[in-house]
ROSE-4610 file (N, C-alpha, C; in Angstrom, 1 decimal, always signed):
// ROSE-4610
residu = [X/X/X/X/X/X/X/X/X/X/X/X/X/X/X/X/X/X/X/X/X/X/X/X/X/X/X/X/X/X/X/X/X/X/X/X/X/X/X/X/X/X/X/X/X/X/X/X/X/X/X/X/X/X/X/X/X/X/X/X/X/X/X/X/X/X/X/X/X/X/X/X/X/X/X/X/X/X/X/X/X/X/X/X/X/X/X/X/X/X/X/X/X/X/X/X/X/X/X/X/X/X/X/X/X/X/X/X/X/X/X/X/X/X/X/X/X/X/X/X/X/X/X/X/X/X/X/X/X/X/X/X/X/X/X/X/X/X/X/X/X/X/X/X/X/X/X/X/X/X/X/X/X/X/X/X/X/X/X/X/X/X/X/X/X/X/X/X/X/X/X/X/X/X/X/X/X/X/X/X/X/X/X/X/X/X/X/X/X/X/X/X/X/X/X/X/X/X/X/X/X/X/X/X/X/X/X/X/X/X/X/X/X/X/X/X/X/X/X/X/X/X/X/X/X/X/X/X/X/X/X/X/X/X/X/X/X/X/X/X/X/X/X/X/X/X/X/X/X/X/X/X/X/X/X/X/X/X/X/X/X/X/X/X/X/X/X/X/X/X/X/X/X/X/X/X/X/X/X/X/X/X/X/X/X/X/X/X/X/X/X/X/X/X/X/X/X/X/X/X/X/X/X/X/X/X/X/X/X/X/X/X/X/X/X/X/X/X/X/X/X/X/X/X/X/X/X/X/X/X/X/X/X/X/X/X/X/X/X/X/X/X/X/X/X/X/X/X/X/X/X/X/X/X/X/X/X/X/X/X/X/X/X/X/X/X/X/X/X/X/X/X/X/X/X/X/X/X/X/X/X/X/X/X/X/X/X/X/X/X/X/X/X/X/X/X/X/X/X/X/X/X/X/X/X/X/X/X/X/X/X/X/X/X/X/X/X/X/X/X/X/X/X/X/X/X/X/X/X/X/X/X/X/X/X/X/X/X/X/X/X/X/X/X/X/X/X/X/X/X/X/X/X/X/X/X/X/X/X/X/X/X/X/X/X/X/X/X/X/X/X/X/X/X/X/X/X/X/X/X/X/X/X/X/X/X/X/X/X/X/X/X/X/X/X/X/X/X/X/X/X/X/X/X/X/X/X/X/X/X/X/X/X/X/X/X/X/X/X/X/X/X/X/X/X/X/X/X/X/X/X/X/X/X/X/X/X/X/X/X/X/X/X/X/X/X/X/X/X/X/X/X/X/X/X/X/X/X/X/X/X/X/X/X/X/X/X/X/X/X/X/X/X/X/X/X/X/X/X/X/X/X/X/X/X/X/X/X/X/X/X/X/X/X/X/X/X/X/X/X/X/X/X/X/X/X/X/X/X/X/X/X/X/X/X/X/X/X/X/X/X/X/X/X/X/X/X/X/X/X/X/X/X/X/X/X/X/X/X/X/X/X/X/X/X/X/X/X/X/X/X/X/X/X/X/X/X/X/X/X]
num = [1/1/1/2/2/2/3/3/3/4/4/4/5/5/5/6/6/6/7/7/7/8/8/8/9/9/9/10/10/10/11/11/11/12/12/12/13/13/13/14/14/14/15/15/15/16/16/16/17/17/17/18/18/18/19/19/19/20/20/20/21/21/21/22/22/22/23/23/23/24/24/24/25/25/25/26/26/26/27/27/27/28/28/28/29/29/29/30/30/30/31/31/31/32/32/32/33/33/33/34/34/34/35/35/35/36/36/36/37/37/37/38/38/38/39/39/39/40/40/40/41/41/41/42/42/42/43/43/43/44/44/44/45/45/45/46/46/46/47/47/47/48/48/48/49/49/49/50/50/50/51/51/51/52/52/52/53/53/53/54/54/54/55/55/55/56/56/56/57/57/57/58/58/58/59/59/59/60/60/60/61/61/61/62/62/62/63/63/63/64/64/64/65/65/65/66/66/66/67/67/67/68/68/68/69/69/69/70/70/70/71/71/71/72/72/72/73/73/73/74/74/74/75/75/75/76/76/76/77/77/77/78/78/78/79/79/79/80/80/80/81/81/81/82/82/82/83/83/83/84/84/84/85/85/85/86/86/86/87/87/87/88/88/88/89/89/89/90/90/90/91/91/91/92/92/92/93/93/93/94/94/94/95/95/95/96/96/96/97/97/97/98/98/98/99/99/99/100/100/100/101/101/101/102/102/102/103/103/103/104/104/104/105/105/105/106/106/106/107/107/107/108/108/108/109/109/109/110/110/110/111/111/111/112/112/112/113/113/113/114/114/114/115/115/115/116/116/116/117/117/117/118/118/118/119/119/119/120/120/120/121/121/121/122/122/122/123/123/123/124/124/124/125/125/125/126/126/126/127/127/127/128/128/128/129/129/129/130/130/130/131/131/131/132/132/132/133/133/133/134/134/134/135/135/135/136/136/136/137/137/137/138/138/138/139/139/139/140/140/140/141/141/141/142/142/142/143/143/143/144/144/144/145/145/145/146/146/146/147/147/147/148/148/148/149/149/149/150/150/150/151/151/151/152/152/152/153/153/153/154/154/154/155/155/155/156/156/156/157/157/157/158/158/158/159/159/159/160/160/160/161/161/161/162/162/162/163/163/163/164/164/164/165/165/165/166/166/166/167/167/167/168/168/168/169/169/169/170/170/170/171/171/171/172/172/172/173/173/173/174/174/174/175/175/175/176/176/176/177/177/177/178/178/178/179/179/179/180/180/180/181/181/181/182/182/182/183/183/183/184/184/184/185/185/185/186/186/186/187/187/187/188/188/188/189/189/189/190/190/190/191/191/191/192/192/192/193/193/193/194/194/194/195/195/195/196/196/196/197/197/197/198/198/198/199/199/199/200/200/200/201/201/201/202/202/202/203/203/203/204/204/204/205/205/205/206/206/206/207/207/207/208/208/208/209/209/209/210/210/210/211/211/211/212/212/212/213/213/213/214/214/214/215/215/215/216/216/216/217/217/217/218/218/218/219/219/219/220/220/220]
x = [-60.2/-61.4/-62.7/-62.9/-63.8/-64.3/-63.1/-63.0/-64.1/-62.9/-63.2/-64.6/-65.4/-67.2/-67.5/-67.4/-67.5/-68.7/-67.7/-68.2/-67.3/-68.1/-67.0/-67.6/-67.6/-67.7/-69.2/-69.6/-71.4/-71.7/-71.0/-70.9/-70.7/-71.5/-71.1/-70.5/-69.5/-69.3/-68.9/-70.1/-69.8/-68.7/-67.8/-66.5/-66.5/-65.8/-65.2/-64.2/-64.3/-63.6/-62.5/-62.9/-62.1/-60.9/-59.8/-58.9/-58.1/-58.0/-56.7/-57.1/-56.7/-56.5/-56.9/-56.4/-56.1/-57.5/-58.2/-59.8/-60.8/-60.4/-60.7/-59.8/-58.7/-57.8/-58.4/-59.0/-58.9/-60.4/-61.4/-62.9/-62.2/-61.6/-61.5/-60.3/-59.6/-59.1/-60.1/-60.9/-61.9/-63.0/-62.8/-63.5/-65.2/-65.4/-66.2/-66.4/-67.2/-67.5/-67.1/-66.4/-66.6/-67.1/-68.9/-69.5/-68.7/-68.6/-68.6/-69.4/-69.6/-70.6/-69.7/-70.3/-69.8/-69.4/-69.0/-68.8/-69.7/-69.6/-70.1/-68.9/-69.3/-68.4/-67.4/-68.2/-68.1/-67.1/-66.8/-66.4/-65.2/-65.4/-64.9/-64.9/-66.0/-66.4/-67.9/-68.2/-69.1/-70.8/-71.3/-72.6/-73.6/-74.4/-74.8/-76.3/-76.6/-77.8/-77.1/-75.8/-74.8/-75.0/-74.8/-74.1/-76.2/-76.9/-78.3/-79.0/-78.0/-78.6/-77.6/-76.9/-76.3/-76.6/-77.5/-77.7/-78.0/-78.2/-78.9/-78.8/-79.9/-79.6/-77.9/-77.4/-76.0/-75.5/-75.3/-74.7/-74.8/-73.3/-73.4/-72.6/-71.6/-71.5/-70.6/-70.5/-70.3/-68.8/-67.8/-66.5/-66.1/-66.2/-66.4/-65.4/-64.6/-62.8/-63.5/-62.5/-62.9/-61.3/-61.6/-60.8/-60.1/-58.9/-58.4/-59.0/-58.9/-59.2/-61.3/-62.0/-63.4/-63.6/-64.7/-65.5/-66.8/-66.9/-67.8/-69.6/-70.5/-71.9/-72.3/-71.6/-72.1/-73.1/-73.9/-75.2/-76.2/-76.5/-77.1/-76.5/-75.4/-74.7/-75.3/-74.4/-75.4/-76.9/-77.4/-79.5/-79.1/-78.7/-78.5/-78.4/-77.1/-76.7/-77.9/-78.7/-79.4/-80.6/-81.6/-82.1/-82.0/-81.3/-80.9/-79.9/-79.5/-79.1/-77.2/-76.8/-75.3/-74.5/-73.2/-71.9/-71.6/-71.4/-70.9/-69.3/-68.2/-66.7/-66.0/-65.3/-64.2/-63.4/-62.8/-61.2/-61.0/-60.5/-59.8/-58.9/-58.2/-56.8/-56.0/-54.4/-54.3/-54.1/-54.6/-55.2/-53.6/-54.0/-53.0/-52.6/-51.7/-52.1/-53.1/-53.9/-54.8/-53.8/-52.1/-52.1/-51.5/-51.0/-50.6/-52.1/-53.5/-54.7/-55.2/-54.5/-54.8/-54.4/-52.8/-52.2/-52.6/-52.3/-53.2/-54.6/-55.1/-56.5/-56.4/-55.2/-55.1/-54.4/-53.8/-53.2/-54.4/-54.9/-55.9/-56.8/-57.1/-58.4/-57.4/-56.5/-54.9/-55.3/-54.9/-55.6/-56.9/-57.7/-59.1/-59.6/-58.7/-59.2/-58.2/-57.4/-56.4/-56.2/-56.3/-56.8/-57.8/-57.5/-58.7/-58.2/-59.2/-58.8/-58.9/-58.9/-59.2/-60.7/-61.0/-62.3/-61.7/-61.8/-61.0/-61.9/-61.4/-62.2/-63.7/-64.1/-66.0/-65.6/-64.9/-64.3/-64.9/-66.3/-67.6/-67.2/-68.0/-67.5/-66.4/-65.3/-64.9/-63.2/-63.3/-62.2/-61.0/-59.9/-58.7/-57.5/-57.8/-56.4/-55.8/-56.3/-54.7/-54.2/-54.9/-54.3/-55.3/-54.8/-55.9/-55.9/-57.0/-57.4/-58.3/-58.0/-58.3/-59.1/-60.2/-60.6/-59.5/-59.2/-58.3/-60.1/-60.5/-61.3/-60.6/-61.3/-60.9/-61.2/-60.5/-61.0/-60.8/-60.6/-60.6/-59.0/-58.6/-57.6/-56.2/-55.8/-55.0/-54.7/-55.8/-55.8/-55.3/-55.9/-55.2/-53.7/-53.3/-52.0/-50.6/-51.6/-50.9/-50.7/-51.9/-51.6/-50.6/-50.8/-49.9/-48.3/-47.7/-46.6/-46.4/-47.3/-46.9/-46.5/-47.2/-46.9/-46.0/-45.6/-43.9/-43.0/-43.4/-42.0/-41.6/-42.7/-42.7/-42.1/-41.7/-41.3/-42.4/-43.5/-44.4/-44.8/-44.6/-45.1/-46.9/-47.0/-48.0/-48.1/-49.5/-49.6/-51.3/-51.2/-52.6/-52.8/-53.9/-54.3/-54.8/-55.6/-56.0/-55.5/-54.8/-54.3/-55.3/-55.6/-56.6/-57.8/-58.4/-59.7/-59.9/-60.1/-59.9/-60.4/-62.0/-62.9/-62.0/-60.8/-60.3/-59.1/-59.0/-57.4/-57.6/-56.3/-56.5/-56.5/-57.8/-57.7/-59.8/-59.8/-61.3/-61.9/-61.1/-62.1/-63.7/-63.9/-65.6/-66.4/-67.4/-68.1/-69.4/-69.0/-69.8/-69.8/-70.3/-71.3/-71.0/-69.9/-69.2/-68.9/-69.6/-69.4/-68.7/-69.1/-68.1/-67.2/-66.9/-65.7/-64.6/-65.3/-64.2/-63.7/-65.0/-64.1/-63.3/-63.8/-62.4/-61.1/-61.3/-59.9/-59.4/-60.2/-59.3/-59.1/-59.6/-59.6/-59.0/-59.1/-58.5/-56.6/-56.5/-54.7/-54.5/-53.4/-53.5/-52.4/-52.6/-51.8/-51.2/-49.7/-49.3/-50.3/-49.7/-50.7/-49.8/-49.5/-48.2/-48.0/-48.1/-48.3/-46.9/-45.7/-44.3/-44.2/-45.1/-44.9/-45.2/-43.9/-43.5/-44.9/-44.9/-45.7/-45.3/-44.1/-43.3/-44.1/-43.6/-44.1/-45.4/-46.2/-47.8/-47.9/-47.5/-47.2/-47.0/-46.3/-45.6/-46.9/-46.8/-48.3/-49.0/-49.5/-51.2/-50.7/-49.6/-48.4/-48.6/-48.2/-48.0/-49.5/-50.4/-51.7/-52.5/-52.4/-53.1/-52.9/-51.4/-50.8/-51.6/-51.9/-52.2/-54.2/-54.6/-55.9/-57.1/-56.8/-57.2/-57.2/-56.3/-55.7/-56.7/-57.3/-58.1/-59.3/-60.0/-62.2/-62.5/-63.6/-64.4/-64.4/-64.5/-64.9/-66.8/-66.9/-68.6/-68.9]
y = [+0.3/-0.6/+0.2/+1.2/+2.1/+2.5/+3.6/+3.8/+2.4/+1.6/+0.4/-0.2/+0.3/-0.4/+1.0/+1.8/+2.6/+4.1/+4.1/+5.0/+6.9/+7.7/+8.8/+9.8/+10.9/+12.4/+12.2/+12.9/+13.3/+11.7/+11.2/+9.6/+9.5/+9.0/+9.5/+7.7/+7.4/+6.3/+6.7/+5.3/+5.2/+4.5/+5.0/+4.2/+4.4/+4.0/+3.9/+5.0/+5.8/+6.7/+6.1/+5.1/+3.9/+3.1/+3.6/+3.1/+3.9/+3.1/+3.4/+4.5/+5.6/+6.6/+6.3/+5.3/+5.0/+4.7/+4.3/+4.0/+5.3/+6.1/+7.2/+8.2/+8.0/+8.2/+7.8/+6.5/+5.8/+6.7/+6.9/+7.3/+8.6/+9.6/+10.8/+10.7/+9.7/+9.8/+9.2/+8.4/+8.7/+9.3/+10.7/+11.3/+11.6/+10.4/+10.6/+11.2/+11.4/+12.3/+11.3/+11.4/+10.4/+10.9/+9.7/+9.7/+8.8/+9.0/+8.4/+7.9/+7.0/+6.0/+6.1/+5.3/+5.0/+3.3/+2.8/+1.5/+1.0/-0.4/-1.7/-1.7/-1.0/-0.9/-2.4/-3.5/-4.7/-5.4/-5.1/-5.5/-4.7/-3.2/-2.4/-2.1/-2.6/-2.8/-1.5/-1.4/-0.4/-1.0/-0.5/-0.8/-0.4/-1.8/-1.4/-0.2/+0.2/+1.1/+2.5/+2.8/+3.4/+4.0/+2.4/+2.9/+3.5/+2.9/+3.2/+4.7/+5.1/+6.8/+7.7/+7.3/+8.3/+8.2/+6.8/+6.9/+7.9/+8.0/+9.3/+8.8/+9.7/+9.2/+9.3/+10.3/+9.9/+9.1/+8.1/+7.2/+5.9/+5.6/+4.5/+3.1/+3.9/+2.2/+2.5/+0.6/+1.2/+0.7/+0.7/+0.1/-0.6/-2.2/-2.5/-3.3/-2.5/-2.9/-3.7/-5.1/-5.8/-5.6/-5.5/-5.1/-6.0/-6.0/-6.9/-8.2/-9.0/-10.5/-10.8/-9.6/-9.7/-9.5/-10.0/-9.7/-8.7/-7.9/-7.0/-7.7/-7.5/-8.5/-7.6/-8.6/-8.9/-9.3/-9.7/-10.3/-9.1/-8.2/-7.3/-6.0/-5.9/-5.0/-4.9/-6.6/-6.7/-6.9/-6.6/-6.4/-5.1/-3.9/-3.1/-2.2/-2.9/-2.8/-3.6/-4.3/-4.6/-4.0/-3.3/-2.6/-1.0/-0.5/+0.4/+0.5/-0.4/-0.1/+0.1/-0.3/+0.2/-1.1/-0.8/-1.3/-1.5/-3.3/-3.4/-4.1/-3.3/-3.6/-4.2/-5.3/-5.5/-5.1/-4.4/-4.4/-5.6/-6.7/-7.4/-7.5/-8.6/-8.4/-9.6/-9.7/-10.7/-12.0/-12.8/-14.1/-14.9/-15.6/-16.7/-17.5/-18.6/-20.1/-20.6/-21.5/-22.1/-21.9/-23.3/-23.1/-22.0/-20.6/-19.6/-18.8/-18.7/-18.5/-19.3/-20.5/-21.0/-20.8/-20.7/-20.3/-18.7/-18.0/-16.8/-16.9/-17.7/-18.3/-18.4/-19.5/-20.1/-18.5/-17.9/-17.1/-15.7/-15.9/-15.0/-15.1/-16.8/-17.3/-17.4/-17.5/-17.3/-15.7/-14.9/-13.4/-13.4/-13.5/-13.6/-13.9/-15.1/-15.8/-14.9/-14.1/-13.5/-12.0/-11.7/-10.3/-9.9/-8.7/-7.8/-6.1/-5.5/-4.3/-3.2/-4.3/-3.9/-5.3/-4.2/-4.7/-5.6/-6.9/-7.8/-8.2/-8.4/-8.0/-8.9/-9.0/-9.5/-10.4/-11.8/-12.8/-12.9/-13.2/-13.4/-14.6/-15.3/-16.1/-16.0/-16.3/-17.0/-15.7/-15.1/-14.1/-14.8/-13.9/-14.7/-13.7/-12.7/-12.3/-11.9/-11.0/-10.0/-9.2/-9.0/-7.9/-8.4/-8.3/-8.7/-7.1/-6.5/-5.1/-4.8/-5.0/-4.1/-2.7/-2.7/-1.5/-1.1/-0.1/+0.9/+1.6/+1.1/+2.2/+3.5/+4.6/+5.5/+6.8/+7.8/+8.7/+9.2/+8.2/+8.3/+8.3/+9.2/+8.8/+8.8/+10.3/+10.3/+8.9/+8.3/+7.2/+5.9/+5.7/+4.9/+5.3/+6.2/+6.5/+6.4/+6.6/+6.9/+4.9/+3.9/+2.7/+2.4/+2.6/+2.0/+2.5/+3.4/+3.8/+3.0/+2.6/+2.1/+0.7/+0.4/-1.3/-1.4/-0.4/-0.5/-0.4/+0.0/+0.1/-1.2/-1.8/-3.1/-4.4/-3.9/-4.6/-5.3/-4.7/-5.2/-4.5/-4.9/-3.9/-3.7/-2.6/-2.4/-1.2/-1.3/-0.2/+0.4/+1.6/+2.5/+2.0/+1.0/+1.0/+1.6/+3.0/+3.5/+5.3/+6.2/+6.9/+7.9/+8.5/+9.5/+9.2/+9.2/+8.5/+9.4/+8.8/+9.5/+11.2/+11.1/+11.9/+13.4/+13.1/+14.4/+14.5/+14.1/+14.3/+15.8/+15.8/+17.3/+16.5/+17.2/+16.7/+16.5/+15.2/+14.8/+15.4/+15.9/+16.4/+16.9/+16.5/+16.6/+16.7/+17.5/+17.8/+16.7/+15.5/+14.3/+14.0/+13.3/+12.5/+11.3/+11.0/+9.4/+9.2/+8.8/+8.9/+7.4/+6.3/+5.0/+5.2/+5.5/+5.6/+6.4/+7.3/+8.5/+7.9/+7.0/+6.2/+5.0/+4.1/+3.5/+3.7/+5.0/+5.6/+5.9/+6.3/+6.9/+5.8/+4.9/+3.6/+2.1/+2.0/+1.0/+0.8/-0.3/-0.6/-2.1/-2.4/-3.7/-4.3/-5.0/-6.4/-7.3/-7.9/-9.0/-10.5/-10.9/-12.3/-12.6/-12.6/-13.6/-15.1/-16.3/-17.5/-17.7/-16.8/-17.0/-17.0/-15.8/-15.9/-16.9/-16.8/-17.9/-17.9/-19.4/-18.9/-17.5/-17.7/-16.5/-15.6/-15.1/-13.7/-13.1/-14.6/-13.9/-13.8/-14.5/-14.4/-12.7/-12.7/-10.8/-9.4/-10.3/-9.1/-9.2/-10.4/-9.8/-9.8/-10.2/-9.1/-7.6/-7.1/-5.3/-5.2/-5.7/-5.1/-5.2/-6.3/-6.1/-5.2/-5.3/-4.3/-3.3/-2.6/-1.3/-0.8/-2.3/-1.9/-1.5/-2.3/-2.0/-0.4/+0.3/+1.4/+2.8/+2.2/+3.5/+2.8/+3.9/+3.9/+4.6/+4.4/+5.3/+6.5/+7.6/+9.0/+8.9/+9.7/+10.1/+11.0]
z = [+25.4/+25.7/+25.5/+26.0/+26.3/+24.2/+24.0/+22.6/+21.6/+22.0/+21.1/+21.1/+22.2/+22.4/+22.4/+21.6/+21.2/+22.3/+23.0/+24.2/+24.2/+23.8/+23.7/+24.3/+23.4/+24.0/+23.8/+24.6/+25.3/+26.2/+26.5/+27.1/+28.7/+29.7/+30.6/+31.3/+32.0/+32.2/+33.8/+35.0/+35.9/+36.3/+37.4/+38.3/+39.6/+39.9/+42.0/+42.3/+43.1/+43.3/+44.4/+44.7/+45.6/+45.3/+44.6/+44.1/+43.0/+41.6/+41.1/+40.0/+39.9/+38.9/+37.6/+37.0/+35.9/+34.8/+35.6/+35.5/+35.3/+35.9/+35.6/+34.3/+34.4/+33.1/+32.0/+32.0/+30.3/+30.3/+30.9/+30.8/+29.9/+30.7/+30.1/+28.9/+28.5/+27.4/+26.0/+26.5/+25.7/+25.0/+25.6/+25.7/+26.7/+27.2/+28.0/+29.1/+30.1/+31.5/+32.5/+33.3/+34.8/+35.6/+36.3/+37.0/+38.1/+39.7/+40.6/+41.4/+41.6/+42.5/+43.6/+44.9/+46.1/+46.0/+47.1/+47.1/+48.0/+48.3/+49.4/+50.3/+51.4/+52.4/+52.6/+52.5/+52.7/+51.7/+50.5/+49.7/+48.8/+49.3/+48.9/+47.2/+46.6/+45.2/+44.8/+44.0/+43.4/+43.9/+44.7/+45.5/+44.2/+43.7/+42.4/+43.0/+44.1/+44.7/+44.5/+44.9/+44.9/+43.3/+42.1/+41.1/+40.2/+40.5/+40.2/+40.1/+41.4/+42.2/+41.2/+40.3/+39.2/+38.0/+36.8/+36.2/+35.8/+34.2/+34.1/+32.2/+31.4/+30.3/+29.2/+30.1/+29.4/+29.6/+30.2/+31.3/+29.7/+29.7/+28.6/+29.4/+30.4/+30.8/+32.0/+32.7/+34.1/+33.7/+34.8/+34.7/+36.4/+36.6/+37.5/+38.1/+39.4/+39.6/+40.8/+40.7/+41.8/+42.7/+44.0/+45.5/+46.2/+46.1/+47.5/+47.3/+46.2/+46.4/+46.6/+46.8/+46.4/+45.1/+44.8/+43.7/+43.8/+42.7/+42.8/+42.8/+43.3/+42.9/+41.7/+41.2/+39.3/+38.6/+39.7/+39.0/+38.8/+40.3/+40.3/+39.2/+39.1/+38.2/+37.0/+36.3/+35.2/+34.9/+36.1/+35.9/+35.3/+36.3/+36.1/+34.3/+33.7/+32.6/+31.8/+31.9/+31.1/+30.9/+32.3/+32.6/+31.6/+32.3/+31.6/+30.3/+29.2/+28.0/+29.0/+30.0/+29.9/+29.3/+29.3/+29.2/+30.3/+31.1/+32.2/+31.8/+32.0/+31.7/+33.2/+33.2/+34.8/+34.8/+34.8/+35.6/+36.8/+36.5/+37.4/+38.1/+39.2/+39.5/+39.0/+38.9/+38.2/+39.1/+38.4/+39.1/+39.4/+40.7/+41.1/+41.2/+41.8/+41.6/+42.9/+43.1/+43.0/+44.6/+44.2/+46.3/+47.0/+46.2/+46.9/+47.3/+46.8/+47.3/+48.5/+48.7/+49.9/+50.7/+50.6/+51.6/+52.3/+51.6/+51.6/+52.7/+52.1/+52.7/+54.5/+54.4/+55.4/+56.5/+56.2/+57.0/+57.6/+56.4/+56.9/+57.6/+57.5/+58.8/+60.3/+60.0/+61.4/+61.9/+61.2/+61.3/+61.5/+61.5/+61.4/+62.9/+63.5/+64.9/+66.0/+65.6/+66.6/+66.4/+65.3/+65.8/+66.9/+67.4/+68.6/+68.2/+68.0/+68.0/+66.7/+65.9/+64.5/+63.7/+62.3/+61.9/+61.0/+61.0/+60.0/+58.7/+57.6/+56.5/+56.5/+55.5/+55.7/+54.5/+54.7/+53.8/+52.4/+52.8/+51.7/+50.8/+49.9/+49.0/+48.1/+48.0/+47.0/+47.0/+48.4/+48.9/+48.2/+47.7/+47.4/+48.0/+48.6/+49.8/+49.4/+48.0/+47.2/+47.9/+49.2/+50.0/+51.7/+52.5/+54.2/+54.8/+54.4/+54.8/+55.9/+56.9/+58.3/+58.2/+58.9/+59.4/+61.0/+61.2/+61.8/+63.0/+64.3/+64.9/+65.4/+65.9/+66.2/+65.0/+65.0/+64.5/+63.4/+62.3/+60.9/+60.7/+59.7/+58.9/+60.0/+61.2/+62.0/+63.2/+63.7/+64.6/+63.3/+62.0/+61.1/+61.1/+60.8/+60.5/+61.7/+62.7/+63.7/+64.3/+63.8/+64.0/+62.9/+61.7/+60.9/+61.5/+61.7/+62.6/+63.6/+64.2/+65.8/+65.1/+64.5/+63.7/+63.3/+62.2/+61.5/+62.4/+63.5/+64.4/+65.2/+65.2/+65.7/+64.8/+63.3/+62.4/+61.7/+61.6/+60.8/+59.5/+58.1/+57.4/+56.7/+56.9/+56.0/+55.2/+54.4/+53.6/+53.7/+53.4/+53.1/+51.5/+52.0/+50.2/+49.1/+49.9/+48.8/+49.7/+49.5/+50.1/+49.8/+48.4/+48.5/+47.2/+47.5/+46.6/+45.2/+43.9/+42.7/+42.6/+43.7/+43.5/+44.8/+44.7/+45.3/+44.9/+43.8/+42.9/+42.3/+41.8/+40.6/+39.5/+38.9/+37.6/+37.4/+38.7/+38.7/+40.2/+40.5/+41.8/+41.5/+42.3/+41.9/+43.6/+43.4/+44.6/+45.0/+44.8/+45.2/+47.0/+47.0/+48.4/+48.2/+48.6/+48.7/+50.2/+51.3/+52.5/+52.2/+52.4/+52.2/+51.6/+50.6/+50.1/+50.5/+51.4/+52.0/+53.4/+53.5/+55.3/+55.6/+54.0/+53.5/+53.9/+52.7/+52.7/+54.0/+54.9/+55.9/+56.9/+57.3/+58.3/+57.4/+56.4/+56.0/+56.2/+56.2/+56.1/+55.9/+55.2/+54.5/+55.7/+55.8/+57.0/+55.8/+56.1/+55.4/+55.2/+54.3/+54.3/+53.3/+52.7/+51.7/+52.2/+51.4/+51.6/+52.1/+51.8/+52.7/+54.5/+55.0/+56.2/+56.8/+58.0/+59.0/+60.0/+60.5/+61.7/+62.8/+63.4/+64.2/+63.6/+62.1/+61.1/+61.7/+61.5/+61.5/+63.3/+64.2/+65.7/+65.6/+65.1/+65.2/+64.7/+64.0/+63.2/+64.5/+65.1/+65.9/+67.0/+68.0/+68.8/+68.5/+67.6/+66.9/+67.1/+66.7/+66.1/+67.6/+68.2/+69.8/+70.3/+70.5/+71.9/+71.3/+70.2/+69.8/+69.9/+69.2/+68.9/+69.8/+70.8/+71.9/+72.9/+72.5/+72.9/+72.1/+71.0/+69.8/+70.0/+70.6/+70.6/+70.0/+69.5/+68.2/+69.5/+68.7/+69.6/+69.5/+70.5/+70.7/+71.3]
């Protein structure tokens, strides 16, 4: 993709260090540099103020992954890309039917009204629920980890969606200033939402997730 709009070596192309590898893979198999931006805490997508504070004249184009059923704000993006001469590219997710997004929908406004204890996501327009991701209070990645444990034992499953952020792999580690993106990673955890679960199901999730959330305060 990259190759093909013809972006290479001396090229510098911004991404999210907030997610999948691979996006950062295709930059450098095309020979170009990967810049990291931070994200929109809110949306978990590339904060185009974020993605502005790294232009630079090598900078030929951005690559812009949308999160968990948000969309990235695309409008400002593309000011951006117009502004400055970039390439604004999506990485999307793959789209679903019309009534498993509702259902989805519906479970998550169920979650939404019965959770306590955790930060329930920031819906926004036009949310579609590829994943219902929780902020975790308390003191970063151990108080996360130590709730997602207490949960599975209760028979609930979840997962850490983004376990270690691209900008501290081997390979791209890079000595950036990504405070959002680094507290993501450490406080986020994805809650079921699948348009299968029973009422009971979802009864059980905010069961696990009460008893617990309550129990972790931010430190001070």
């Amino acid at each position: 993709m990259l190759s093909a709009a013809g972006v290479g070596a001396g090229d510098e192309v911004i991404v999210p260090a907030f997610g999948n590898v691979e996006v950062a893979e295709a930059v450098h198999e095309a020979g170009a540099t990967v810049v990291f931006a931070d994200i929109d805490p809110a949306t978990y997508c590339l904060d185009p103020l974020a993605v502005d504070a790294v232009i630079t004249v090598r900078s030929a184009a951005v690559v812009v992954v949308h999160r968990f059923g948000r969309t990235a704000d695309l409008p400002r993006l593309h000011e951006l890309g117009r502004r400055h001469g970039l390439l604004v590219l999506e990485q999307g997710e793959s789209a679903s039917p019309y009534d498993e997004i509702a259902q989805r929908r519906e479970r998550a406004a169920y979650l939404d009204g019965r959770l306590s204890g955790v930060r329930t996501p920031d819906g926004g327009d036009g949310h579609t629920y590829q994943q219902y991701v929780v902020r975790v209070p308390g003191n970063g990645r151990p108080d996360r980890d130590a709730f997602a444990r207490a949960v599975r034992a209760k028979g609930v499953e979840c997962q850490v969606p983004v376990k270690t952020p691209v900008h501290r792999m081997p390979g791209f580690r890079r000595d950036v200033h990504l405070p959002e993106t680094e507290r993501a990673a450490d406080e986020t955890l994805s809650l079921p939402v699948e348009g299968a679960l029973t009422k009971r199901e979802m009864q059980r999730i905010v069961s696990a997730c009460n008893a617990l959330g309550g129990l972790l305060q931010p430190a001070f």
